[in-house]
C-alpha positions in Angstrom: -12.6 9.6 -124.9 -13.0 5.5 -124.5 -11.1 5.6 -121.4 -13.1 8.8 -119.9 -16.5 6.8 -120.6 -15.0 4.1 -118.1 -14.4 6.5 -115.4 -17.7 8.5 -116.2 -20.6 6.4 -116.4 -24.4 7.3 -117.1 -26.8 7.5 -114.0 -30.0 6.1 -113.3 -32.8 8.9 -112.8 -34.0 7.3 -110.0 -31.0 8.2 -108.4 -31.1 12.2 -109.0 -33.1 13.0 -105.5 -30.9 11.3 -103.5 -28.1 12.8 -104.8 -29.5 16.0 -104.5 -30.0 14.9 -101.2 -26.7 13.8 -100.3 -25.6 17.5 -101.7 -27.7 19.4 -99.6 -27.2 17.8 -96.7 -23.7 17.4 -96.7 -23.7 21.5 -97.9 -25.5 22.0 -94.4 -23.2 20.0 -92.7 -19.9 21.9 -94.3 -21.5 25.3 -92.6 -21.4 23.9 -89.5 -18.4 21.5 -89.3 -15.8 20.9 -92.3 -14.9 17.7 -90.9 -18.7 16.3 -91.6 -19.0 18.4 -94.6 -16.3 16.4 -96.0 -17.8 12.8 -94.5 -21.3 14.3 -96.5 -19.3 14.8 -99.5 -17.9 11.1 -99.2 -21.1 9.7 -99.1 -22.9 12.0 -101.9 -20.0 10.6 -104.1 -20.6 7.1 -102.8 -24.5 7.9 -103.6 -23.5 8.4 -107.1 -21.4 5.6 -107.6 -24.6 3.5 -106.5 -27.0 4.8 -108.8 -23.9 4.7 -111.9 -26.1 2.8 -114.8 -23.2 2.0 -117.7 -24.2 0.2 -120.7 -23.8 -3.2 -121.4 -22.8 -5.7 -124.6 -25.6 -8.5 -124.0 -24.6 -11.6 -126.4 -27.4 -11.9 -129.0 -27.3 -16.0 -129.9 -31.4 -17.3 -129.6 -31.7 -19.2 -126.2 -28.6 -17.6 -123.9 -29.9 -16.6 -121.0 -28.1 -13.9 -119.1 -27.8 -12.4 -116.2 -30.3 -9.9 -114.4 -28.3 -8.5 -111.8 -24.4 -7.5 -111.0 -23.6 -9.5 -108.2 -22.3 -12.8 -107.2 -24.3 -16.7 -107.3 -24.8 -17.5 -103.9 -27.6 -20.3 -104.7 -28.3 -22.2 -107.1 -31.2 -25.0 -106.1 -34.6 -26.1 -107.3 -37.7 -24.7 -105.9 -41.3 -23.7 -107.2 -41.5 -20.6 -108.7 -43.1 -17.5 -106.9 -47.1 -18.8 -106.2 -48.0 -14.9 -107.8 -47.0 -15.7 -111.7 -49.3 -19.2 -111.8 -46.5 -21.2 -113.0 -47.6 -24.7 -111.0 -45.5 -26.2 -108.2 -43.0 -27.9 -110.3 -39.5 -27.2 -109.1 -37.3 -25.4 -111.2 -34.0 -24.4 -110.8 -33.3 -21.0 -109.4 -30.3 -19.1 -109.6 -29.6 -16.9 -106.7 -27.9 -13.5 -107.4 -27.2 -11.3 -104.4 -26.0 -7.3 -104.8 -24.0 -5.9 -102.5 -24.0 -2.0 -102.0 -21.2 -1.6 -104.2 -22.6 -3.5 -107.3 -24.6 -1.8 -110.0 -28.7 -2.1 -109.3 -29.8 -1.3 -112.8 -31.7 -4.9 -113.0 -32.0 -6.1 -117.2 -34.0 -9.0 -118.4 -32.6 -12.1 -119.3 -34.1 -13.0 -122.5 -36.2 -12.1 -125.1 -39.7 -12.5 -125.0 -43.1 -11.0 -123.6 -44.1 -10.5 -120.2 -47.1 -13.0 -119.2 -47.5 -11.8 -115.6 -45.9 -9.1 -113.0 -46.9 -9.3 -109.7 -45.7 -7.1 -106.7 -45.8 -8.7 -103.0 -45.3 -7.4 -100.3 -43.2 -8.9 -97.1 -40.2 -8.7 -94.8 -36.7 -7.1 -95.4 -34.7 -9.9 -94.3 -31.0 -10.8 -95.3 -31.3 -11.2 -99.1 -28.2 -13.6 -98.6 -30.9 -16.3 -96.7 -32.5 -18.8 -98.6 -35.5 -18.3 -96.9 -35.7 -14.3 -98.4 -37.0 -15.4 -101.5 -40.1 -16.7 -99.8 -40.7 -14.1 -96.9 -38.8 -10.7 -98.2 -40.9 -8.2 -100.4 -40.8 -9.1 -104.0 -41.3 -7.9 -107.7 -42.0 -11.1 -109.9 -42.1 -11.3 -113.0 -43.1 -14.2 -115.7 -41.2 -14.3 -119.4 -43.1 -15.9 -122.3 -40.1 -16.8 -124.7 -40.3 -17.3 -128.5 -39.6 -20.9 -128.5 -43.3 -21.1 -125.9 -41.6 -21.9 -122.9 -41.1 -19.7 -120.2 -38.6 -18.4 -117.7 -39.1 -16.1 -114.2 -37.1 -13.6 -112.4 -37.7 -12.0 -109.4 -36.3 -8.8 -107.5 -35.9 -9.3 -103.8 -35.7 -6.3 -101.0 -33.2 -7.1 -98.5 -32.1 -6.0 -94.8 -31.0 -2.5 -96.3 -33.3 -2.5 -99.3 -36.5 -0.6 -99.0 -37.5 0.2 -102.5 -37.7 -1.9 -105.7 -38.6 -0.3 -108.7 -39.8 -1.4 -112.0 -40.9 -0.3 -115.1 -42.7 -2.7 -117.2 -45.9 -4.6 -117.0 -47.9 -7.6 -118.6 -47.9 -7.8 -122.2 -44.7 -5.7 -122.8 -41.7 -7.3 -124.9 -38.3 -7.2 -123.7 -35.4 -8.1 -125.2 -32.1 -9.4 -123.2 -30.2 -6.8 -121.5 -33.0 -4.7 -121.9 -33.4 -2.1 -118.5 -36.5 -3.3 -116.3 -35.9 -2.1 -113.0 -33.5 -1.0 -110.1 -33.5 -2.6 -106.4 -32.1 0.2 -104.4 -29.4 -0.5 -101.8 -28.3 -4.2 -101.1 -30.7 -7.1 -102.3 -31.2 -10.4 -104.5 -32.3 -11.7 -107.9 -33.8 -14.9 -108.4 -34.3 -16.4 -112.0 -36.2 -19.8 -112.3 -34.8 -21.8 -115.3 -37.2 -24.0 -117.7 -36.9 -27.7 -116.8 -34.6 -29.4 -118.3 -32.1 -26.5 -118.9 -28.9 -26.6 -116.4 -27.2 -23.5 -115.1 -23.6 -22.5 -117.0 -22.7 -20.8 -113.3 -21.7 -22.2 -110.0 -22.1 -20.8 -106.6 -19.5 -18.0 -105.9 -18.8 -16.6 -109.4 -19.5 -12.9 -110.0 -22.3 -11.9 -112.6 -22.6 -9.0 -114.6 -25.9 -7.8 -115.8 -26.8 -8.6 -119.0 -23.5 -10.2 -120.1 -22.9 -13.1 -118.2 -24.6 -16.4 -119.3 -26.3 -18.3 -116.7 -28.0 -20.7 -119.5 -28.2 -21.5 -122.5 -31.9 -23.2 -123.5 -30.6 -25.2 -126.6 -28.0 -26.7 -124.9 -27.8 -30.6 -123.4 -25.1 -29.5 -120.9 -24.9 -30.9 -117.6 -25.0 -28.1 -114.5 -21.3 -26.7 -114.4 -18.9 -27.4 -111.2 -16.4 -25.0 -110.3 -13.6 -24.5 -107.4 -11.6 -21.3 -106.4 -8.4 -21.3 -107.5 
């Protein structure tokens, strides 16, 4: 039964009408030509696969920050936070965490704590791999009060494929880490803006995993990780 659970994963409601989708279209197709009834059942299983929403073990030690998103680091620098959540012009350091179309979109929140603010902007749908996406691409932010007062942000980015973020939270909620918060669909970015003071425990390249991987740990003095592929 364990090893079924690995091949057969929950998925993500938001995923159901464009499955059905997929189905019906590729059913059309297969009454007029096997050959693209059988690319249209390719892509309805790829469809699925996309929208898979498996659960995760999120490490429960006060002040670990973890990751929001599957996907790999392909920033980490300091910038002001998103002008929406009121968090001042300080730089903070932002981890950058782009999905491809083969990671897992189910987004969780990185921490424990209570949202302050969640603001929506709209924008482009550039590259979410560019630096300059965060800025200019259309955005869900979102501001985390955290029990010991300070505070953290994370931010879902559309990118060139991406049309839809989804979210299903609001100011005043409480959230724990790893808890579900939202869903980017097809290809995009996750941004999360460290307090100051606190160094990432990730370097540029390595592959995150939603709610399990540590990107930080808030009571810790250590110095911003290197890495090097090996």
């Amino acid at each position: 039964m364990s090893a079924l659970k690995t091949v057969i994963v929950p998925i993500n409601k938001a995923g159901w009408p464009f499955i059905a989708l997929f189905a019906v279209v590729s059913a059309l197709l297969a009454t007029w030509s096997p050959a693209l009834g059988w690319i249209g059942l390719v892509l309805t299983a790829w469809c699925v696969y996309f929208f898979r929403d498996p659960d995760r073990v999120t490490p429960t030690k006060p002040g670990l920050v973890v990751s929001p998103a599957d996907g790999r680091v392909t920033l980490i620098t300091k910038v002001a936070p998103p002008p929406e959540l009121g968090m001042g012009e300080e730089k903070l350091t932002r981890i950058s965490v782009f999905l491809n179309v083969f990671d897992v979109h189910v987004n969780r929140c990185p921490a424990d704590g209570v949202i302050k603010a969640a603001e929506y902007k709209p924008g482009k749908f550039l590259n979410a791999d560019l630096d300059k996406a965060s800025e200019e691409n259309e955005r869900m932010s979102i501001r985390l009060g955290l029990p010991d007062g300070r505070e953290i942000a994370f931010v879902q980015i559309a990118g060139l494929v991406a049309r839809r973020i989804i979210w299903w939270v609001t100011a005043g909620q409480s959230l724990k880490a790893g808890e579900r918060y939202g869903l980017i669909r097809f290809g995009s970015r996750c941004d999360i803006y460290l307090p100051d003071g606190v160094h990432p425990q990730v370097v540029v390249g390595q592959k995150m995993i939603a709610g399990e991987t540590v990107l930080a740990d808030l009571n810790s003095s250590e110095e911003q990780r290197e890495g090097e592929v090996r």
